[in-house]
N, C-alpha and C positions, 0 to 999 in steps of 0.2 A: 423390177427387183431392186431390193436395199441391199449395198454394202456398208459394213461397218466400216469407222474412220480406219482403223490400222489395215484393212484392205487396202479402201480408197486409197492408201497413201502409197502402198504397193503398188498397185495399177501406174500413181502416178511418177512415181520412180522408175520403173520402168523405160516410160518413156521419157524421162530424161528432165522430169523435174526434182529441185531440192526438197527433201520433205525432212524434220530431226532426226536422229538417230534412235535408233528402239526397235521392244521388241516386245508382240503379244504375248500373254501372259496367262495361262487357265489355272493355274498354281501357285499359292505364295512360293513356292521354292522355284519357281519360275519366274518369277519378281523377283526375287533374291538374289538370284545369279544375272540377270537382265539391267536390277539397279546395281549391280557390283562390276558389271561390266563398265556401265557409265560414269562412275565416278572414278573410276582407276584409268579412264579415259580422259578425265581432266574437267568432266561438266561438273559444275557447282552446283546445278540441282537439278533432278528428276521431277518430271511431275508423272502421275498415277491416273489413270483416267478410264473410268468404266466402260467399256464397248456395249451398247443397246442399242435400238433403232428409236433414239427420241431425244429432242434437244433439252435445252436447259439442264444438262449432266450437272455443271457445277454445282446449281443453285440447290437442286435436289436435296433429298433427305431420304435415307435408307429407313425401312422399317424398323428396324432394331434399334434407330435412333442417330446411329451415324450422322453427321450432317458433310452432304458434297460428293459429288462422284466424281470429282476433278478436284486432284491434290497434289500440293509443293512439296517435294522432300529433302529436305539437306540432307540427310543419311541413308544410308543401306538400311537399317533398320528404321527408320520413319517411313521409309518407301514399302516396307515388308508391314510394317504395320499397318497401315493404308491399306496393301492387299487384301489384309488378312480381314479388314471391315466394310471391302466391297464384296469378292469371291463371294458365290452363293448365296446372296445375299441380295432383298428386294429394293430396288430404288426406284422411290418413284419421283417424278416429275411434274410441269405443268401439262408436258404434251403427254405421259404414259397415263395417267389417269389415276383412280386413288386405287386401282390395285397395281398398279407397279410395275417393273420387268425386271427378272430376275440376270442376276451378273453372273454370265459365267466366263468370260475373258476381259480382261484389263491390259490398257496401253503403258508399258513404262517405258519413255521418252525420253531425251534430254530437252529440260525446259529452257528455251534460247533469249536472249538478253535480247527482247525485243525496244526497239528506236521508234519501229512506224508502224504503222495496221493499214491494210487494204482490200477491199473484196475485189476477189472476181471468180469469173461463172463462165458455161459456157451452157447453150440450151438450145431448143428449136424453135424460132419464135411461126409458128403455126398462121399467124396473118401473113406472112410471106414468103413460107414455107422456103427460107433456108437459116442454118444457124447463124444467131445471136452469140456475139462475146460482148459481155457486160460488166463493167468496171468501175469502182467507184473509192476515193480519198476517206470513204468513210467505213474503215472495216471493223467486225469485231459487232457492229451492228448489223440487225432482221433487216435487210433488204426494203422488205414491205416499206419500214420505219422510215428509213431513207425517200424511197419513194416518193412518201407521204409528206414527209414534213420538207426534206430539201432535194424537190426532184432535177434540179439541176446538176447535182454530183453525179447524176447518174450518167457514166459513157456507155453511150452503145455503138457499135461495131456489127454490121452486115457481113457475112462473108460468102461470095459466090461458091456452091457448094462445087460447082464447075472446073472451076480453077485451085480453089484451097484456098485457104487463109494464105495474104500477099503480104511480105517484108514490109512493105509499106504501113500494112496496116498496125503489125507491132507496132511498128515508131510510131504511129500515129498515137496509140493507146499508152504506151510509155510516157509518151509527149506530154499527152493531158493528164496523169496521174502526178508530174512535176517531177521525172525523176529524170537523174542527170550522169555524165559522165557512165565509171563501171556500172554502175547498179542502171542505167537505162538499158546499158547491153546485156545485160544480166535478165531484166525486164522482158527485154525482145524474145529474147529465150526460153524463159520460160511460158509467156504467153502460148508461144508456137507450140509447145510441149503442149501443157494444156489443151489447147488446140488437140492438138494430136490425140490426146487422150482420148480426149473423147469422141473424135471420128472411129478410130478403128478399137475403139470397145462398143462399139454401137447404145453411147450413152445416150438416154435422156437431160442429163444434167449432171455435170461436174462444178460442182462449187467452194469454193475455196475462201475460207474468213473465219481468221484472219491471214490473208497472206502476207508476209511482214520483213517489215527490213531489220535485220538482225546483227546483233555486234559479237563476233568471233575472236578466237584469241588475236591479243596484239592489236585490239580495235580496228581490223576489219571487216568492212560489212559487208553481208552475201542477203539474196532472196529467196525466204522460205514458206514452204507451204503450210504452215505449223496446226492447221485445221482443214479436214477436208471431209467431201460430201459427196457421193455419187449413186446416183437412180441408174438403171440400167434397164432396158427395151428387151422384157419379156420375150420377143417374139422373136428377137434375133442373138436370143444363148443358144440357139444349135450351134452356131458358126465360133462359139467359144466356150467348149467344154470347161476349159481350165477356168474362166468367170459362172459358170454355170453352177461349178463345185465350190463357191465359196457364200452358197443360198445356206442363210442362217433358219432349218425349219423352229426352230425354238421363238426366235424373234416373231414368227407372225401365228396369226388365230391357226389354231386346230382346225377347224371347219374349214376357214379356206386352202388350211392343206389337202383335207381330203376331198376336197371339191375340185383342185387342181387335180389330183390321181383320177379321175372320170372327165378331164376337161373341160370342167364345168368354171363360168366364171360366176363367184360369189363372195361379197362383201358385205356383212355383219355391222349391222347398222342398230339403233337403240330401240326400236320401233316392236311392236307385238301383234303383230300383221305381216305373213309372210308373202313372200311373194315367187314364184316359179311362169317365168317369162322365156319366149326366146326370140333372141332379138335385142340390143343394148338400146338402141332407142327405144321401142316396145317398151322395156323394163325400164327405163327412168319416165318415161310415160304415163305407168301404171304407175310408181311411184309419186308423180305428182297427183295423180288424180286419186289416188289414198286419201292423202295431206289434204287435199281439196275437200273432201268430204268427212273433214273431222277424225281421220285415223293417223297412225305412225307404224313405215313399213320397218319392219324388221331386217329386212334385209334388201340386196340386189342380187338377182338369180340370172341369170342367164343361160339356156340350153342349148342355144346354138340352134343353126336351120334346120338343123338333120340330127338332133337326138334320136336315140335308139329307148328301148323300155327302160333296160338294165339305167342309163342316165337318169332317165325319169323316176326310177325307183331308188337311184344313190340321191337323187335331189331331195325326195323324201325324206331320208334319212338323216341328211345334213338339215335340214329345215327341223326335221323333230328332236334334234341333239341340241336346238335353243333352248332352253328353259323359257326364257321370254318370251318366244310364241306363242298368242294363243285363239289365231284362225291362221287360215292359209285360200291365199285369190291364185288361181292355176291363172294366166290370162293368155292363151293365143292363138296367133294367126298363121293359118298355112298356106304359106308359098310354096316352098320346097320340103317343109316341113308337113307331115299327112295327121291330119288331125286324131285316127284313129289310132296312130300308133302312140300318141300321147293317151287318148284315155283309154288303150288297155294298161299303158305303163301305171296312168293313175290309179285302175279299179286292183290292180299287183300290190303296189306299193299299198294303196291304204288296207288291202287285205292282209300282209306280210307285217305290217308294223303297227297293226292293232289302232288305226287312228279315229280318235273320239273327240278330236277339234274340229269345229266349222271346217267345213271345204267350198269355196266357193269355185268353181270352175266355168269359164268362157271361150267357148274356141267359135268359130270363125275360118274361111278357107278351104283347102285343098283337102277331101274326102270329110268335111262338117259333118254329113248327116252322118255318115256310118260311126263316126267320133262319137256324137249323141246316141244314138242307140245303143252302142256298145254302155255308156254312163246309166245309161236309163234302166237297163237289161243288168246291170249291177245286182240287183238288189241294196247296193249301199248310197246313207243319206251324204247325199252330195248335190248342194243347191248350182242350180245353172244359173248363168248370167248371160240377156239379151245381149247387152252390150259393154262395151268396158263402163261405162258411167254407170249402170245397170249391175254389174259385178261388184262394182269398188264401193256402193253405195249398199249393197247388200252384205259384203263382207264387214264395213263397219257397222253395222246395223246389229250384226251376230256378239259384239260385243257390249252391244250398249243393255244397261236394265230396262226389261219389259215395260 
């Protein structure tokens, strides 16, 4: 799961990192009072900043014309105006796509007299299954970019998930970032925060860029976290209602919310070829073997070992609420999954929701033959497939002119 940057920065305040001052915003008169706070605090300037789940905010262009969903404001009213041309209002991106995502909360911040830019991250590096803390002089830059063109800035840091993130290892990562005196212990610190975050929010990724050394009244400098990022592990929001309750359903696809309410996992892909798998590898599987054969799946379906009808029949439903589909490949195998109880859900489903798109269906496994007969015994046209190559080749087949 996504949180937006004014979460993230909560989470990381929390636990005891510097992040600017601010406050979200669903209101120009909530902007108004939030930029009136901050300048009667003594910041010389706010900046305004659209909350969506997609980078490139600055660069952006709102539909209406706007240009930027990330704005400087010298005044209370420059910052209220700014609101008033994100609020409601579609911005789109390189990563949201040419329909956009629409703004309904905005960051207004104190914009901090930034000196230096740095990234850093914390993640799970999966070759060695424990967390990665990775750091690099080059912040305010794609990661990738870095990578790519000067992979030696990049610091990486192992940390025995056994013991925790070790004192040492701060200084070590301070060390190589070149930073000295206060701001090294400053450094140390917040790493460990950091750190911390993201252990006991059970993240995937906290990331941070630019994090930056910043000049405070009477040119003091402190370390702040002035951009931040954080994914969050699905599987383990039972154990934090309070991160659970800050799921933005607005931000992701329709379908895959209602695919979440049955369990179901489903990702909405460009393709016009659906697909109802269960099994994650099965289904990226069949998704290659589509592509193989000259098609584009529409989606990733996944039913799990042990669907029930009623699943089989919401899978339906969400598959035929694409407009872009236009067959659909059933493909699976039972293990623990009974094949029969998928194709009576199939012959429900395509009787309940009037379906007049190619059906190619393949099962395979645990009770097959009764699964077939019950298909057969249908009365409705639904082509079988021998085998997965034998499906995926028949299903794009249904698409092509005679």
């Amino acid at each position: 799961m996504n949180i937006h940057e004014y979460q993230a920065k909560q989470l990381l305040a929390r636990h005891g990192v510097a992040v600017p001052a601010g406050d979200p915003c669903k209101t120009v008169e909530e902007a108004r009072v939030a930029a009136t706070k901050l300048f009667a605090a003594g910041h010389p300037l706010a900046v305004v900043k659209s909350q969506i789940h997609a980078g490139g905010r600055g660069k952006g262009t709102f539909k209406h014309g706007f240009q930027g969903g990330v704005k400087l404001a010298k005044s209370v009213e420059e910052a209220v105006n700014f609101a008033d041309n994100m609020l409601g209002k579609v911005l789109v991106t390189k990563q949201t796509g040419p329909e956009g995502r629409l703004v309904q909360t905005i960051l207004v911040a104190a914009a901090e007299s930034i000196r230096m830019e740095f990234y850093l991250a914390v993640l799970l590096d999966r070759n060695v299954s424990r967390p990665l803390i990775m750091a690099s002089t080059e912040g305010g830059v794609e990661i990738e970019e870095v990578a790519e063109k000067s992979p030696e800035k990049i610091i990486r840091e192992h940390v025995d998930p056994a013991v925790g993130l070790m004192p040492y290892q701060t200084r070590k990562i301070a060390s190589a970032l070149g930073l000295k005196g206060d701001l090294f212990n400053q450094a140390c610190k917040l790493i460990a925060a950091v750190y911390k975050t993201w252990w006991e929010s059970d993240a995937s990724m906290v990331e941070i860029n630019p994090l930056c050394i910043v000049e405070g009244p009477g040119g003091k400098e402190s370390i702040v976290a002035v951009d931040a990022k954080i994914g969050l592990d699905e599987n383990a929001l039972y154990r934090h209602p309070d991160i659970a309750a800050m799921r933005d359903l607005a931000e992701e696809s329709p379908l895959e919310v209602e695919a979440s309410k049955h369990a179901l996992n489903y990702i909405k892909l460009d393709g016009n070829i659906a697909c109802l798998v269960n099994g994650a590898g099965l289904a990226m599987s069949t998704m290659d073997i589509i592509k193989h054969f000259g098609g584009d799946p529409a989606n990733f379906l996944d039913v799990g070992g042990g669907a029930s009808k009623d699943q089989v029949s919401a899978a339906f439903k969400i598959i035929l609420s694409d407009a872009s589909v236009k067959a659909i490949l059933v493909n699976i195998f039972g293990g623990i999954m009974d094949c029969n109880v998928i194709a009576t859900g199939i012959v429900e489903a395509v009787r309940e929701t009037g379906l007049k798109l190619p059906l190619v269906v393949r099962l395979e496994g645990n009770n097959v033959a009764a699964g077939k007969k019950t298909l057969a015994e249908s009365g409705l046209t639904i082509i079988g497939g021998d085998s997965m190559a034998d499906a995926a080749q028949k299903v794009v087949k249904t698409l092509r002119p005679a």
